[in-house]
Residue frames relative to the residue before (quaternion, step in Angstrom):
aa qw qx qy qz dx dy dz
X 1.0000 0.0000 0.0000 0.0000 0.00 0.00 0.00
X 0.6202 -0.5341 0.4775 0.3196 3.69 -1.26 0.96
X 0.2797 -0.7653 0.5472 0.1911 3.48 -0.96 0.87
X 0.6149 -0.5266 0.3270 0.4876 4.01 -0.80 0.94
X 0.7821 0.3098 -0.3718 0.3926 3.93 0.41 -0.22
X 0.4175 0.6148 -0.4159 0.5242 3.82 1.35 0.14
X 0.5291 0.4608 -0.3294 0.6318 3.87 1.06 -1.12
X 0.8829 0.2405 -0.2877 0.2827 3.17 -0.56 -0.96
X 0.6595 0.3691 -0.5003 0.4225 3.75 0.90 0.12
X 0.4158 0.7181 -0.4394 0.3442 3.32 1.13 0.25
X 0.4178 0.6619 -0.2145 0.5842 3.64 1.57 -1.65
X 0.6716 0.6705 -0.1442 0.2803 3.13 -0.10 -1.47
X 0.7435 0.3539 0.0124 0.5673 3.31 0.40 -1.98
X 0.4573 0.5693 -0.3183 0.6045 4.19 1.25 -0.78
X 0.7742 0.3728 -0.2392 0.4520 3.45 -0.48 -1.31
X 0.7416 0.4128 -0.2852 0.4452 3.72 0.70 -0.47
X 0.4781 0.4883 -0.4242 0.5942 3.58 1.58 -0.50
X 0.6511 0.5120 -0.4639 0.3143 3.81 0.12 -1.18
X 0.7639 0.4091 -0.2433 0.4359 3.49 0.23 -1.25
X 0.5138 0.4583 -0.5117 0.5140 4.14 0.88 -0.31
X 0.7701 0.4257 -0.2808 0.3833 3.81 0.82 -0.89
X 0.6330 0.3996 -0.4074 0.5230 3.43 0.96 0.12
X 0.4062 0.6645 -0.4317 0.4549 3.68 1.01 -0.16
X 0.7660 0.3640 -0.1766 0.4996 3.35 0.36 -1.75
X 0.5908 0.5285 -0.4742 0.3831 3.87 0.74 -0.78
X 0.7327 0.4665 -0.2867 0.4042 3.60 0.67 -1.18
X 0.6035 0.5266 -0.3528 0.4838 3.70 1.18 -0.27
X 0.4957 0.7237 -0.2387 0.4165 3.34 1.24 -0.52
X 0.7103 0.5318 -0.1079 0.4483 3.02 0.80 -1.78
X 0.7890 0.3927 -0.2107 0.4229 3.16 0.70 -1.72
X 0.7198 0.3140 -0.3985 0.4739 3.49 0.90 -0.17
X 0.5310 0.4125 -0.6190 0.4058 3.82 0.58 0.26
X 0.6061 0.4821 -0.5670 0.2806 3.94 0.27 -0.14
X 0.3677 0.8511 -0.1739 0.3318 3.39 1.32 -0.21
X 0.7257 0.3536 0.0190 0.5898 2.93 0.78 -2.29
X 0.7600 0.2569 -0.3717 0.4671 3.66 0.86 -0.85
X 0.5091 0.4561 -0.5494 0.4805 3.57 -0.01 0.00
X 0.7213 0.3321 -0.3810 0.4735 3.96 0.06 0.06
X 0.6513 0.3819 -0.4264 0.4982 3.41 1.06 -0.25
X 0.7088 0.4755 -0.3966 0.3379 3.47 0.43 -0.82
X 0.5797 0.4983 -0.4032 0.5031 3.53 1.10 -0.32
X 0.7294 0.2245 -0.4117 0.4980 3.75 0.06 -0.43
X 0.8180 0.3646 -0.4446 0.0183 3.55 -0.02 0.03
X 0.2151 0.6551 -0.6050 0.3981 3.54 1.33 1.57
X 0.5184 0.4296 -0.4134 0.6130 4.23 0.87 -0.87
X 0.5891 0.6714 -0.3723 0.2522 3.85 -0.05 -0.81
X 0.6176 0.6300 0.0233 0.4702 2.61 0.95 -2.15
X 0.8098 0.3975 -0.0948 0.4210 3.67 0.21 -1.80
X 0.4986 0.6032 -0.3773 0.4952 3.10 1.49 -0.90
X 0.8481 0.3561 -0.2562 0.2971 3.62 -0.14 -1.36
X 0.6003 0.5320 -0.4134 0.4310 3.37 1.45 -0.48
X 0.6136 0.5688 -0.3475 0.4234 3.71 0.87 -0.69
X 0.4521 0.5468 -0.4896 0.5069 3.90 1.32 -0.95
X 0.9097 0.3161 -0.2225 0.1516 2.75 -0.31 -2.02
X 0.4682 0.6007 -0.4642 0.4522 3.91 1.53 -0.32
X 0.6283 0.4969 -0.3258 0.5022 4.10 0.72 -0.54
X 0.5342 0.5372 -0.3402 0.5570 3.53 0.70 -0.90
X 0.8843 0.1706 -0.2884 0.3251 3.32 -0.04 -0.82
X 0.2303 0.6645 -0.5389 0.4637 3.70 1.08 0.87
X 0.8954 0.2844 0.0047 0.3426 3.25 -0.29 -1.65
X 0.6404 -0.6269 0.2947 0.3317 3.40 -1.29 0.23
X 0.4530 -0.6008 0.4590 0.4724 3.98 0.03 0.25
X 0.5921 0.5243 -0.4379 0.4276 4.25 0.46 -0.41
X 0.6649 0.5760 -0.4470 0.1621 3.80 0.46 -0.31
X 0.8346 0.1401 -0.1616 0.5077 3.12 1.62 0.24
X 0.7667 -0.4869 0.2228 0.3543 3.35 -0.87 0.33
X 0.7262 0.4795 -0.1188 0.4781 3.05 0.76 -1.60
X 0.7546 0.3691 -0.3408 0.4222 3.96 1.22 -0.11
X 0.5217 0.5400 -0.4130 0.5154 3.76 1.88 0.03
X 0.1314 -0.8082 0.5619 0.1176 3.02 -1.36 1.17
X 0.4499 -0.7727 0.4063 0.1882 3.31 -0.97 1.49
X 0.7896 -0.5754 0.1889 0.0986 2.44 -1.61 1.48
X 0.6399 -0.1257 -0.1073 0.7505 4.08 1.50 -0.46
X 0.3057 -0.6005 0.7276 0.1284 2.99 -1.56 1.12
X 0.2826 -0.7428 0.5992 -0.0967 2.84 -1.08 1.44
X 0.7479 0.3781 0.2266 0.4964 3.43 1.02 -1.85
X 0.5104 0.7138 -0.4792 0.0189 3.37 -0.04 0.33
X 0.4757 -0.5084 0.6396 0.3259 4.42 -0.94 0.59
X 0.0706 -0.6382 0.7663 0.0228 2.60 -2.14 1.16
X 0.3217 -0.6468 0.6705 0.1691 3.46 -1.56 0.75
X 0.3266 -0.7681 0.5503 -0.0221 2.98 -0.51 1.52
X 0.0779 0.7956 -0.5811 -0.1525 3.80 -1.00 0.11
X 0.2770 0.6537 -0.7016 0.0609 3.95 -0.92 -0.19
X 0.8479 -0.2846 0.3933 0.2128 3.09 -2.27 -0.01
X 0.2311 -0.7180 0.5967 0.2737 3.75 -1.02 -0.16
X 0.8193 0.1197 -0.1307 0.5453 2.91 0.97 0.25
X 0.5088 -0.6496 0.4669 0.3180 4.21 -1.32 0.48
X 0.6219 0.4679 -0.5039 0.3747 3.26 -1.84 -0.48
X 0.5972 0.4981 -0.4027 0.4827 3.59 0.39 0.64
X 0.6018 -0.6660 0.2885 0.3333 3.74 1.15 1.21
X 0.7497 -0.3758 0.2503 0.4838 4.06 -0.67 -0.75
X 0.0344 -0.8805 0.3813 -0.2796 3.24 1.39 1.40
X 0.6684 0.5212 -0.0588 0.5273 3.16 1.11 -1.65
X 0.7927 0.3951 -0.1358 0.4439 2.87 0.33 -1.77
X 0.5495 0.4295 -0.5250 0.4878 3.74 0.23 -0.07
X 0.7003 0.6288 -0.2267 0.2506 3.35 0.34 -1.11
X 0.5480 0.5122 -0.0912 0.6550 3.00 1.71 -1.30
X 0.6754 0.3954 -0.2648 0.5634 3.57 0.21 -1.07
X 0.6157 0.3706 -0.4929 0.4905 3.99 -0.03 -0.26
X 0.9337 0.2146 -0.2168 0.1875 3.05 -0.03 -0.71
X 0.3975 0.4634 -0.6365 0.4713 3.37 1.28 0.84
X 0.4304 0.6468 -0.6064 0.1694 3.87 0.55 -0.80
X 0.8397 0.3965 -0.0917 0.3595 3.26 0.84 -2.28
X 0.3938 0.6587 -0.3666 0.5260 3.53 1.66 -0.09
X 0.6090 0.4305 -0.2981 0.5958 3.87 0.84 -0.87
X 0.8148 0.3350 -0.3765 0.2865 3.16 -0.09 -1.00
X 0.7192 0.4580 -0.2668 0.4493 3.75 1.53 -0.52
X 0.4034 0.6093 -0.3280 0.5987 3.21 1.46 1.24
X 0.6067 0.4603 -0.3114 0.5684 3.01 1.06 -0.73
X 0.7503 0.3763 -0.2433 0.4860 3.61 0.57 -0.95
X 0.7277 -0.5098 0.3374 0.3110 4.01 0.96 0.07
X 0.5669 0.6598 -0.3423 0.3550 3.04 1.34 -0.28
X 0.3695 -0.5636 0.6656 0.3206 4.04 -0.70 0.60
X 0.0492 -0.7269 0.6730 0.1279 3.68 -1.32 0.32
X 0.1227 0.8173 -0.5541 -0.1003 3.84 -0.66 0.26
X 0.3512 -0.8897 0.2724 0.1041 3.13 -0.85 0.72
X 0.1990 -0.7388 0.6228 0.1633 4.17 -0.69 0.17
X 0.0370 0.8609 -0.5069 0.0246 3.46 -0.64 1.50
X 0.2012 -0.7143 0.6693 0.0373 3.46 -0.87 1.30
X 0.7568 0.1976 -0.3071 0.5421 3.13 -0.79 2.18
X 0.4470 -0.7450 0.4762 0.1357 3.02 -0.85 1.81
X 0.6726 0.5103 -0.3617 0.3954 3.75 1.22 0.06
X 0.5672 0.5382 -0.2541 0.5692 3.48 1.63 -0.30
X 0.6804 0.5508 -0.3003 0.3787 3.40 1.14 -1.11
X 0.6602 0.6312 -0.1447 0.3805 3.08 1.49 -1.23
X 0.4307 0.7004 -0.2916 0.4888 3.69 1.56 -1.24
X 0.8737 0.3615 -0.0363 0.3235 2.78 -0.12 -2.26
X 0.5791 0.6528 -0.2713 0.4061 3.69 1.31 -0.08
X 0.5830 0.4891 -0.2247 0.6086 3.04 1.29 -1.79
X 0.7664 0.3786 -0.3310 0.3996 3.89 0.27 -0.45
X 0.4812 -0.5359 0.5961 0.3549 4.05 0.79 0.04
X 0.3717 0.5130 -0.7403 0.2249 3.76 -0.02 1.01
X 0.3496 -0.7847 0.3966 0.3236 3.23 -1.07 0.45
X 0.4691 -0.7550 0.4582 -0.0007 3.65 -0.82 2.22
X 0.2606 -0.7166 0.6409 0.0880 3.27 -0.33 1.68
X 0.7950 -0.0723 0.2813 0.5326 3.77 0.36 -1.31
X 0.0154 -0.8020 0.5968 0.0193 3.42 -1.10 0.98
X 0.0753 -0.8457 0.5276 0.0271 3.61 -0.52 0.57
X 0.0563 -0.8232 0.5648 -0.0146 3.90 -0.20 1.36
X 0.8730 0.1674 -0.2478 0.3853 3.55 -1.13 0.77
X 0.3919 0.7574 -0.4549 0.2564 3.36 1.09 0.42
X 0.4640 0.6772 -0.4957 0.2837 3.92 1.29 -0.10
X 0.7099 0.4292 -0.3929 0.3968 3.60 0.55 -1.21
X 0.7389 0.3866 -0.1960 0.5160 3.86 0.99 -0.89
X 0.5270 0.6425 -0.5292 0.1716 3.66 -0.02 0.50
X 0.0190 -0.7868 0.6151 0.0472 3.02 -1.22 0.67
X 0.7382 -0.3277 0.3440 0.4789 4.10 -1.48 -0.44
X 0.7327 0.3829 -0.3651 0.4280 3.67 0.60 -0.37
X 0.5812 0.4196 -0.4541 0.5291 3.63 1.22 -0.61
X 0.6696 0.4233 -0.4007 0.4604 4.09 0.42 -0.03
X 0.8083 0.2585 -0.3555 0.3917 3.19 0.49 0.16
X 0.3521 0.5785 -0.4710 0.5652 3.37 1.26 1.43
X 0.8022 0.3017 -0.3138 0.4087 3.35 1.15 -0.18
X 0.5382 0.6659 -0.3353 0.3931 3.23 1.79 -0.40
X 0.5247 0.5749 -0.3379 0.5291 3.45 1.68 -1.46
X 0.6900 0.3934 -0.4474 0.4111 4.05 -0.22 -1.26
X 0.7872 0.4042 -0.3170 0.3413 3.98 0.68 -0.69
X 0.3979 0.5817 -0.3544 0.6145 3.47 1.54 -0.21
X 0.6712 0.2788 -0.3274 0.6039 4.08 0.05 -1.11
X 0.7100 0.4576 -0.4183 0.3341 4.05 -0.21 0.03
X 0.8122 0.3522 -0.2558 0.3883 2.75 1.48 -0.63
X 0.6075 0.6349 -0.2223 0.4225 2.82 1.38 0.01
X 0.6152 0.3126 -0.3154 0.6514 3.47 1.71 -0.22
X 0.5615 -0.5937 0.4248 0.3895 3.86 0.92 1.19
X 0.2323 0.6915 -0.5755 0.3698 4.01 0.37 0.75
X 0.6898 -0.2027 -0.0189 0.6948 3.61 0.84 -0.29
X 0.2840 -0.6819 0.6298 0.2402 3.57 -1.38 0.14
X 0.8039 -0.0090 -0.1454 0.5766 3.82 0.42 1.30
X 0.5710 -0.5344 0.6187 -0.0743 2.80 -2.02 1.35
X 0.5428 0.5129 -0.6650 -0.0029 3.47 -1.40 0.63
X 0.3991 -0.6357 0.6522 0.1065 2.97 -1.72 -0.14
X 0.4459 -0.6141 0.6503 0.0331 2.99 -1.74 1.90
X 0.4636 0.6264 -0.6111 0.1387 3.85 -1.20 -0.02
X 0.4930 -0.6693 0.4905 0.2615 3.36 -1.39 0.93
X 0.3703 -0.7652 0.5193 0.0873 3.60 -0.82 1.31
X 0.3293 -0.8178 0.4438 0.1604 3.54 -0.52 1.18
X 0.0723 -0.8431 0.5328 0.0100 3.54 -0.47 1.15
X 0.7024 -0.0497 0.0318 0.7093 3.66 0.51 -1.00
X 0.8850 -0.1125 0.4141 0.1807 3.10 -2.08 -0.84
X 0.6839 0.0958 0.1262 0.7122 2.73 0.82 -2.02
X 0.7522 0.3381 -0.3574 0.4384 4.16 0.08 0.70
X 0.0346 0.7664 -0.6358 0.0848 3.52 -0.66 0.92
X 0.3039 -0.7462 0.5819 0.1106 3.87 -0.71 1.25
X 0.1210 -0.6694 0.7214 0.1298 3.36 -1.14 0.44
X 0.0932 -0.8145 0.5719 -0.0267 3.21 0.12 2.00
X 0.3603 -0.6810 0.5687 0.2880 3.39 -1.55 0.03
X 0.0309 0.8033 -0.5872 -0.0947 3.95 -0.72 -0.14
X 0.1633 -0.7150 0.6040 0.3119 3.89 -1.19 0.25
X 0.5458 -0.6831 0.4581 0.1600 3.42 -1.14 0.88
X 0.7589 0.0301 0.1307 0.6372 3.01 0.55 -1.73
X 0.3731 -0.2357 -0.8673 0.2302 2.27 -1.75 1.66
X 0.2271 -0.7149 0.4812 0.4537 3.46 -1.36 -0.46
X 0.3052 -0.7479 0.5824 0.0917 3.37 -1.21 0.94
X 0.4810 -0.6886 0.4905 0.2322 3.58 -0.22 1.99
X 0.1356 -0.7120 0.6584 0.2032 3.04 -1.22 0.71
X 0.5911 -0.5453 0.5773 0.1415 3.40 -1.93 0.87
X 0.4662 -0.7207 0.4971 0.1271 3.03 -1.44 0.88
X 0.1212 -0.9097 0.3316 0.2187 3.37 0.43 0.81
X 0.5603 0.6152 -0.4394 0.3384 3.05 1.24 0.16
X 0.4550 0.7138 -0.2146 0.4872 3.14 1.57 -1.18
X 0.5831 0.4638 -0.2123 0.6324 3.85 0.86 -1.01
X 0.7019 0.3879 -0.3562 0.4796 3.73 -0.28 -0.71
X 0.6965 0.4842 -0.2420 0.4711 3.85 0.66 -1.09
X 0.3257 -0.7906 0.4691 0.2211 3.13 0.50 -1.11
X 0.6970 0.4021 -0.2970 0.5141 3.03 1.66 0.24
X 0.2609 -0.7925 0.5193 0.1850 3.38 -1.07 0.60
X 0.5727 -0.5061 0.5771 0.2879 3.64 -1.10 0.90
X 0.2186 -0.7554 0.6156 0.0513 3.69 -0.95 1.04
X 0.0283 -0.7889 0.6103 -0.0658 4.00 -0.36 1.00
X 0.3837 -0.7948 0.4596 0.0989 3.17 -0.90 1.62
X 0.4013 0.8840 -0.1189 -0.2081 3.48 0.03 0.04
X 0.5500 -0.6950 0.4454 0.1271 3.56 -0.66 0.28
X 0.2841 -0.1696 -0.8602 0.3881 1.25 -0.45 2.59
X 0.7260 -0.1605 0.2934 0.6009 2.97 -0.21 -2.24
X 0.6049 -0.6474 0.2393 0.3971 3.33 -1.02 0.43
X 0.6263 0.5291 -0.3763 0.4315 3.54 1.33 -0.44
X 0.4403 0.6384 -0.3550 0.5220 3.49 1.16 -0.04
X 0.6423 0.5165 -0.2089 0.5264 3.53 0.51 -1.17
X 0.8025 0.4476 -0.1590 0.3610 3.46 0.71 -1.39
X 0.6436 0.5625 -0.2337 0.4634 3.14 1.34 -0.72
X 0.5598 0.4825 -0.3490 0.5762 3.74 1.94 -0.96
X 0.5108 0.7175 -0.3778 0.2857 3.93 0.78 -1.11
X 0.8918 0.2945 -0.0672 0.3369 3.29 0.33 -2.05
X 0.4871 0.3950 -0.6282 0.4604 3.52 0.53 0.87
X 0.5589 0.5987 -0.4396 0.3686 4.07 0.70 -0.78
X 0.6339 0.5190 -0.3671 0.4405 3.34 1.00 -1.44
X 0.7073 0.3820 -0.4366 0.4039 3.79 0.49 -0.77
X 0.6104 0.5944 -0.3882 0.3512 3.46 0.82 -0.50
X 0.5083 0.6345 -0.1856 0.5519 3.58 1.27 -1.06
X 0.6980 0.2922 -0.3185 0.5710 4.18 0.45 -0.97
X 0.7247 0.4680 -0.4084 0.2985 3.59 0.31 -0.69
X 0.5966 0.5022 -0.2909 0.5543 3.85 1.24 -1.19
X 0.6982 0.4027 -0.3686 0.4632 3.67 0.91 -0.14
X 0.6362 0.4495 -0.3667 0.5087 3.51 1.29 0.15
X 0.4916 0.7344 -0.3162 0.3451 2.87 1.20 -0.36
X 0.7514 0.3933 -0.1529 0.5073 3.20 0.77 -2.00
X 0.5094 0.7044 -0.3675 0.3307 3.94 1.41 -0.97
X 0.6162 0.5192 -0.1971 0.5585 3.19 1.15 -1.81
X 0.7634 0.4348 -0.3270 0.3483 3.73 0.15 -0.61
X 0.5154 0.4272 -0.2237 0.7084 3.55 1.14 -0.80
X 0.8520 -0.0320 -0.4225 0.3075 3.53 -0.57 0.11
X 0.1598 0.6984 -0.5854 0.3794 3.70 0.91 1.12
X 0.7577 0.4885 -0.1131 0.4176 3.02 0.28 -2.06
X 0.7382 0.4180 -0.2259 0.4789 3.77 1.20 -0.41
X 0.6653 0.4150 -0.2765 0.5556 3.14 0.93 0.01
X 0.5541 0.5798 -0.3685 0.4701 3.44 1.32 -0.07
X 0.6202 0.5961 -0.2121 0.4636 3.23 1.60 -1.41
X 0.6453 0.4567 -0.3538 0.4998 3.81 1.04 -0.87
X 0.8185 0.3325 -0.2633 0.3877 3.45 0.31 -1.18
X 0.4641 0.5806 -0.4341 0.5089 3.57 0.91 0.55
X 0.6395 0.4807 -0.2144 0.5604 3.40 0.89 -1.24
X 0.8149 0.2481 -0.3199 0.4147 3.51 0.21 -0.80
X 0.2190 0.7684 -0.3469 0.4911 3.47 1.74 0.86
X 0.8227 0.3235 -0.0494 0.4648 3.20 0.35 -1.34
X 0.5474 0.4710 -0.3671 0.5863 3.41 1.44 -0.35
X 0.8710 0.1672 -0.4106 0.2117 3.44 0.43 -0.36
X 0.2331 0.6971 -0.4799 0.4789 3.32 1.89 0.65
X 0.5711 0.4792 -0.2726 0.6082 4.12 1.00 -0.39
X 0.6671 0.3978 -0.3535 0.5212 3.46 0.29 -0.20
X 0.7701 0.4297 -0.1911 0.4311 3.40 0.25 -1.14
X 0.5868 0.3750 -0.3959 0.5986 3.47 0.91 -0.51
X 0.5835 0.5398 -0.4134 0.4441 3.96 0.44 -0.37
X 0.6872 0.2980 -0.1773 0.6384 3.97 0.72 -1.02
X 0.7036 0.2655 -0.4765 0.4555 3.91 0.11 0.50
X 0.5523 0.5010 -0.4566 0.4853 3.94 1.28 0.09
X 0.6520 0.4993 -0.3316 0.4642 3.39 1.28 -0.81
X 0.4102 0.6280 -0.3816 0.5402 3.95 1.43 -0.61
X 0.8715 0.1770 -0.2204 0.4006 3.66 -0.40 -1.21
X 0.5779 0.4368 -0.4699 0.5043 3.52 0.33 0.13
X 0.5958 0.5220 -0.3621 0.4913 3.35 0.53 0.00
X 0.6169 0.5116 -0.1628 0.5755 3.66 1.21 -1.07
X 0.8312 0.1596 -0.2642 0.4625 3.43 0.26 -1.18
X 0.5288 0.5494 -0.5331 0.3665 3.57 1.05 0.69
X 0.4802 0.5385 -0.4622 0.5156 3.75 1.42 -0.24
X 0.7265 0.5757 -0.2856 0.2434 3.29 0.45 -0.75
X 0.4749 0.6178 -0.2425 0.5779 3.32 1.50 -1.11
X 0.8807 0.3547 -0.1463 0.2776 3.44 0.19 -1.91
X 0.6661 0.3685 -0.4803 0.4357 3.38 1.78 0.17
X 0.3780 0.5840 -0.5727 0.4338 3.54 1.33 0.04
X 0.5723 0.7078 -0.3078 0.2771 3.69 -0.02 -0.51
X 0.7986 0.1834 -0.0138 0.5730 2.61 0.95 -1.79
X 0.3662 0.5216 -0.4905 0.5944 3.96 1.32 0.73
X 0.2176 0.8027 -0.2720 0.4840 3.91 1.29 -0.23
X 0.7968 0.1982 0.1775 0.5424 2.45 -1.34 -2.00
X 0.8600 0.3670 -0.2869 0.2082 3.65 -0.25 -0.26
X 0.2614 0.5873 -0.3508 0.6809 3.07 2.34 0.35
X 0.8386 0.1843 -0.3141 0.4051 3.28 -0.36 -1.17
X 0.5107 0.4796 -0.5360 0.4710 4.02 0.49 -0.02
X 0.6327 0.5667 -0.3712 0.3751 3.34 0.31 -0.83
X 0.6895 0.5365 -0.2234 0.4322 3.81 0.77 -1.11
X 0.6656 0.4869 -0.2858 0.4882 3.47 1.24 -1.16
X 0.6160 0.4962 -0.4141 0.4504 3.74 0.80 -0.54
């Protein structure tokens, strides 16, 4: 059995974990108000952006450019990898990681080489120590990104795809939904496949855009931005729901640092009540002992 000063450096050592975890919860917090307020602001331009692609797109013919014809065997294709730069932020990682060997297996099964581009020294790392094969890896880039560091990565995947180096594009990153829910969403970059307004569908009407020049012109300047646009929006997603999941699993840290310091207070009173009660009875059994 634990002696009363083993318990109590035990207390001790708890009470010092609690407060490193509430430290980190409140750092958490203050920088996930951060991340969402940048996400929530870019994603109305986000939004508007794809409905405007995809109303051009549907004007014109998909052949007028490269980047919207899809080739013919896919042999080859690049992932965009996301995760964290760092842990303590619960099964953050690991979903991340875990999606994407699932779909890595499953495009193996079908022949496909896969290579990869990881954003986050915890994804980058995984996928090394195993021999995936690492096109590009890019660690700490959340607190400092911006449109020109994304379009250094959009160009190297555009030139790859375009000199048939791979023959398609997607991207892994965890999609921010609530507080307490973060998706690890897939998407395919390249080809790109306009997306539709679904509201616009449901109505039946479509918004009419005049433009100037012509619309395949327009389209042809549009669809590298558009990749640039999904990636800074994965970008900021992944970051904001980093910072939220860090915030829960810290928090639910400190609750159970509370618990435990509750069941080792409830431990030594128990102990130093054996203790008392056999001193007692060493006591009473001296002093019988004397009267006989």
């Amino acid at each position: 059995m634990a002696t009363l000063s083993d318990i109590q450096r035990k207390i001790g050592a708890v009470k010092k974990t609690r407060q490193i975890t509430k430290a980190m919860n409140m750092v958490a917090a203050a920088k996930l108000r951060g991340a969402q307020m940048k996400m929530e602001s870019f994603e109305p331009y986000a939004t508007k952006f794809a409905e405007v692609l995809g109303n051009l797109a549907s004007r014109i013919e998909s052949d007028i450019h490269p980047l919207l014809v899809k080739k013919e065997k896919v042999s080859r294709v690049e992932l965009l990898h996301f995760s964290g730069d760092k842990g303590l932020c619960g099964s953050f990682n690991a979903n991340l990681i875990n999606r994407a060997e699932k779909w890595i297996s499953g495009e193996k099964e079908n022949g496909v080489e896969i290579g990869l581009t990881a954003v986050g020294k915890r994804g980058r790392d995984y996928f090394k120590k195993r021999d995936y094969d690492l096109i590009e890896s890019h660690i700490n880039a959340y607190a400092s990104v911006d449109i020109s560091f994304v379009n250094q990565i959009s160009r190297g995947m555009i030139d790859r795809y375009l000199a048939d180096e791979v023959d398609g594009v997607y991207m892994i990153y965890s999609r921010f939904v609530s507080m307490a829910k973060q998706e690890p969403t897939l998407i395919k970059l390249i080809p790109i496949e306009p997306p539709v307004a679904e509201e616009e569908e449901a109505s039946g009407a479509e918004a009419e855009y005049l433009c100037e020049p012509d619309p395949e012109g327009l389209v042809i300047e549009l669809l590298p931005k558009h990749i640039n646009v999904q990636i800074y929006n994965a970008f900021l997603q992944n970051e904001t729901s980093e910072h939220a999941a860090r915030m829960a699993a810290m928090d639910n840290a400190s609750r159970n640092c509370d618990d435990l310091v509750e069941s080792l207070t409830l431990a030594y009173n128990k102990a130093r009540q054996a203790a008392v009660t056999a001193e007692l009875m060493d006591i009473v059994g001296g002093a019988a002992a004397l009267k006989g």
